[in-house]
C-alpha positions in Angstrom: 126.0 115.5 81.9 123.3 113.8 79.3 125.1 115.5 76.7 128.8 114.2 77.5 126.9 110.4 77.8 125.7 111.0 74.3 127.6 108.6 71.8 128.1 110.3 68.4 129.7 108.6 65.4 131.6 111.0 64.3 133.5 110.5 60.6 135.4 113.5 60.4 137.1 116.5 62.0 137.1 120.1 61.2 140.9 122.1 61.5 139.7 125.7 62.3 143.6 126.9 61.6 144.0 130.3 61.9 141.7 132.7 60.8 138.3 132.8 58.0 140.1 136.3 56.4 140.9 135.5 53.0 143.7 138.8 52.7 145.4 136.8 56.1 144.9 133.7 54.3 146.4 134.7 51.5 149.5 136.2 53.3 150.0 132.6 55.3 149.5 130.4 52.4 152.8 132.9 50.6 154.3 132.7 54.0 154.0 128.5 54.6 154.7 128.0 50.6 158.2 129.4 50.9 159.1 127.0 54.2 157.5 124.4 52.4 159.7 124.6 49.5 163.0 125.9 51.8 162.1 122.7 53.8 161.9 120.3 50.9 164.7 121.9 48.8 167.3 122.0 51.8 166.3 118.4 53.3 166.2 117.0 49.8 169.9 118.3 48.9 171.5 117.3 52.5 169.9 113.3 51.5 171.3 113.6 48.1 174.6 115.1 49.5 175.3 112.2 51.7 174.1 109.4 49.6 176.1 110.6 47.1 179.3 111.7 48.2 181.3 109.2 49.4 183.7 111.1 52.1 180.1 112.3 53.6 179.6 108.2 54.3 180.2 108.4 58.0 178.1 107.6 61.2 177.6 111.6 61.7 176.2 112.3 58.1 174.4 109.1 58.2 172.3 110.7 61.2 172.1 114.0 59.5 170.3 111.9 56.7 167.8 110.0 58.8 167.2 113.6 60.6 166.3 115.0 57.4 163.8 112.8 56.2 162.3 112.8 59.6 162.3 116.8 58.8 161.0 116.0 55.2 158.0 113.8 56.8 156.5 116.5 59.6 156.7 119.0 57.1 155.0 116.8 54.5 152.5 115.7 56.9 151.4 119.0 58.0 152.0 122.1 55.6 150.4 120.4 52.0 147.0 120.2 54.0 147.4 123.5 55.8 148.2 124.9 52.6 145.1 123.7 50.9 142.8 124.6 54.1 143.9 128.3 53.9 141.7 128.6 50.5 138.4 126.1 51.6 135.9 127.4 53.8 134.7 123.5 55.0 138.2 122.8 56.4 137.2 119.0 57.1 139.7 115.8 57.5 138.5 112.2 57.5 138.5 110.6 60.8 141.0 108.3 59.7 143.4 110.6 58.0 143.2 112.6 61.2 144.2 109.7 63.6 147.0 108.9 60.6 148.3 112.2 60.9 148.4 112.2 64.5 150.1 108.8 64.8 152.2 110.3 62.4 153.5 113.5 63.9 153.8 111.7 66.9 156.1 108.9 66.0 158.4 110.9 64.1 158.2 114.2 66.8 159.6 110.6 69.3 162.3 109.7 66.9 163.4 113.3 66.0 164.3 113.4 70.0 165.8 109.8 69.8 168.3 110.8 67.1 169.3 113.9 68.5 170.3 112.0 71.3 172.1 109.3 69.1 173.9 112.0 66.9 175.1 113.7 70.6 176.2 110.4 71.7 178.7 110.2 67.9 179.8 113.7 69.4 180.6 112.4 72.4 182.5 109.3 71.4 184.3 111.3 68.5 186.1 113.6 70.8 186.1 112.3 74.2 187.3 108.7 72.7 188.6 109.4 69.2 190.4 106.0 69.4 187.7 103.6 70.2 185.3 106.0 68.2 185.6 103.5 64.9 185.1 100.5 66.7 181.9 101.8 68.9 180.3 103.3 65.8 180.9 100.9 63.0 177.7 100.7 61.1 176.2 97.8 62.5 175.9 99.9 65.8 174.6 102.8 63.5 171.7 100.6 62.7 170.8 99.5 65.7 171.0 102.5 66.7 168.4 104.0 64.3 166.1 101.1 64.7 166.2 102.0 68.6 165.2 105.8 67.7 161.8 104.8 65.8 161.1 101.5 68.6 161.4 103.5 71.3 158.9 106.4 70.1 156.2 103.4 68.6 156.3 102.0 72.0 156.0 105.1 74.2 154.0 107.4 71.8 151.8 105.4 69.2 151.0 102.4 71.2 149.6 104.1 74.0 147.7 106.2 71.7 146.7 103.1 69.2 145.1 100.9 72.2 143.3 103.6 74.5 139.7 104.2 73.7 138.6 107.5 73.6 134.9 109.4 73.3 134.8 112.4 71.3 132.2 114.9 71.7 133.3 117.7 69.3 134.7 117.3 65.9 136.0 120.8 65.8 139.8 121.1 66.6 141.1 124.3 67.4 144.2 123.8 65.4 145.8 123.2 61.9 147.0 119.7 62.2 145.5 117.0 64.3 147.6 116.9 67.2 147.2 115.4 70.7 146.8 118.4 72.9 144.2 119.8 70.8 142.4 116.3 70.3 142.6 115.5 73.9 140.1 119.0 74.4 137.1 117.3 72.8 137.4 114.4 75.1 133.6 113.7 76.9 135.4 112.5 79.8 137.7 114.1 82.1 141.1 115.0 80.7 142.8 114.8 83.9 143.9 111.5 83.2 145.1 112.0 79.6 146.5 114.7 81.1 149.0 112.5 83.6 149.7 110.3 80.8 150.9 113.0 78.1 153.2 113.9 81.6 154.4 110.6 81.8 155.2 110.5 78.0 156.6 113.8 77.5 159.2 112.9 80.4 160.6 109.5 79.0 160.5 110.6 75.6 161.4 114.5 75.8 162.6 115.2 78.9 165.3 112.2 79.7 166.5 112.4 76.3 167.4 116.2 77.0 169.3 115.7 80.2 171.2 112.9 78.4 171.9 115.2 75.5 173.2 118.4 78.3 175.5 115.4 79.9 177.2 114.2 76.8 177.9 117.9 75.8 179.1 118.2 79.5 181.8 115.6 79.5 182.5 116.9 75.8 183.2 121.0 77.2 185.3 119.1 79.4 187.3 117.2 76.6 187.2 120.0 74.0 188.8 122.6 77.0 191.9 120.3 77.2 192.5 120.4 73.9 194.9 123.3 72.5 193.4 126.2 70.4 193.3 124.7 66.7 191.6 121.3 67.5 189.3 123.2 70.2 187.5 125.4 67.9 187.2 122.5 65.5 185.6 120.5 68.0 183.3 123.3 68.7 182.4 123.7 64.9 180.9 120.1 64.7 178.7 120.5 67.8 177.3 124.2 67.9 174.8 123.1 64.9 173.8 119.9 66.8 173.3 122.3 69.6 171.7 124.8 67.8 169.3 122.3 66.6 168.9 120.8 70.3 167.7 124.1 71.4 165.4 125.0 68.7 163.6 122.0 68.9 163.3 121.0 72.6 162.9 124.1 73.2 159.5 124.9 71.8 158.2 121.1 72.1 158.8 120.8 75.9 157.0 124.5 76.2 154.0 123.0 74.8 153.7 119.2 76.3 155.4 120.0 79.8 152.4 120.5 82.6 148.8 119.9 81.8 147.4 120.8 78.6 144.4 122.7 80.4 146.9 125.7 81.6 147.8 126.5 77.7 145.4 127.8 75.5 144.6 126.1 72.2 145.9 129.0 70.7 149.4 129.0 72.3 149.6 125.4 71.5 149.1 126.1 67.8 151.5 128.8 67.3 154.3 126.7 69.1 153.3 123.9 66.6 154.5 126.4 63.8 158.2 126.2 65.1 158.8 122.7 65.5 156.7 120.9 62.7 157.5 124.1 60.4 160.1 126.4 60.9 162.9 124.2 63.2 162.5 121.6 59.5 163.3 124.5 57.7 166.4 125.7 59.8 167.8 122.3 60.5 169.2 122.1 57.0 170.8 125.4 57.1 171.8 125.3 60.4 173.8 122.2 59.5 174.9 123.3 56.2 176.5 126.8 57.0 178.0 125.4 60.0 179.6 122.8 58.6 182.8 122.5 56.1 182.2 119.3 54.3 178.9 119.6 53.6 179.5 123.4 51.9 182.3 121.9 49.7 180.4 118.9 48.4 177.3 121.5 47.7 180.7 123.8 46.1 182.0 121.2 44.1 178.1 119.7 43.1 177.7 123.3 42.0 180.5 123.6 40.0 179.8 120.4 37.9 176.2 121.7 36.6 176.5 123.3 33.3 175.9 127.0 33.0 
């Protein structure tokens, strides 16, 4: 007990990542590089895709934009530091670059769950009420809507975060970025309360936003099964990415954050990290892309303009 009531100023963290082996190091940092550059390239072309093509200037590519800088920013945050940490043996982070990160990863992890609910909601609206559709999603709705996907998070995630005081006793995390789970483990006091709050987060913010994502694609299976066989598989087409997406991502976040952190090891924690801050960035853009018929013939006709 003396040592948990010790106060240490503590001005940095160390991310232990994976492993000291320099041969696995070596393998990861090959591994990470090429999602890291998949990630950037991909993301980076979908962006300049929509800004520049001007049938792509709807609501639904407009979210598919703001998704894939939110894609471009986890990756970002994350994989240039893990990157250089596979090759130092000291592995250190300022404190403040650490609580940056973390505020970081968790405002846009928040907003990524948001928008997935906002671009299910365009689905919904497109094909169960194709009539009212241009009037409900005229653009001034699209921002609002978008400002709503980063408020909600700030409020929920970061504030609570921002204005509760924590004791650290360690400065070792057991992980490769500084994330919450793996944070809240160093705590001198008793996690069972951080613990209920993460809960209470992780079911307004991940949770709620899932069921209302299921119910949309509910009332549109109902929609797209009264329609006859050529718009029906249309319909499908522009919703199996989103869905695809969906799964990916909830998938592996609400297997990390749901029940309390002290059931999952460190470890588990870390490697789910992998799929949603690195690999589901990576696969959004090609998910999207092969799926869908107007982004592959602006990327065909973009293609066919460069010079050989």
């Amino acid at each position: 007990m003396e040592t948990k009531n010790r106060t240490t100023i503590i001005t940095e963290f160390v991310l232990l990542g994976f492993t000291m082996d320099p041969k696995i190091n070596a393998a990861l940092f090959v591994f990470f590089f090429i999602i890291y550059l998949v990630t950037v390239t991909g993301n980076s072309l979908i962006i300049f895709m929509i800004i520049t093509n001007p049938k792509l200037h709807k609501p639904m590519y407009f979210f598919l934009c703001v998704l894939s800088i939110l894609d471009l920013c986890y990756s970002t945050t994350a994989l240039p530091r893990l990157l250089a940490d596979l090759f130092s043996a000291k592995r250190s982070i300022p404190f403040m670059a650490c609580v940056f990160q973390l505020h970081v990863i968790l405002l846009v992890e928040g907003s990524e769950c948001q928008l997935l609910v906002v671009m299910a909601y365009d689905r919904y609206l497109a094909i169960c009420h194709p009539l009212r559709y241009p009037i409900l999603m005229r653009w001034g709705n699209c921002y609002r809507l978008v400002a709503l996907v980063f408020i909600i998070p700030f409020m929920f995630c970061s504030v609570p975060s921002i204005f509760t005081p924590y004791t650290v006793c360690n400065n070792q995390i057991n992980h490769f970025i500084c994330e919450m789970l793996a944070i809240t483990k160093l705590l001198c006091e008793d996690v069972s309360a951080s613990e209920i709050k993460i809960f209470a987060i992780s079911f307004l913010t991940l949770l709620i936003p899932l069921l209302l994502i299921l119910l949309s694609y509910t009332f549109i299976l109902y929609s797209v099964l009264k329609l006859r066989s050529a718009g029906r598989s249309k319909a499908f087409s522009t919703c199996t990415s989103h869905l695809g997406v969906v799964a990916l991502y909830f998938g592996t976040v609400m297997l990390m954050y749901f029940g309390p952190s002290s059931m999952y090891s460190t470890d588990q924690e870390k490697y789910s990290a992998i799929f949603y801050i690195i690999i589901s960035p990576m696969l959004n853009p090609l998910i999207y892309s092969l799926n869908n018929r107007d982004i592959k013939g602006a990327i065909k006709k973009a293609g066919a303009k460069i010079p050989l």
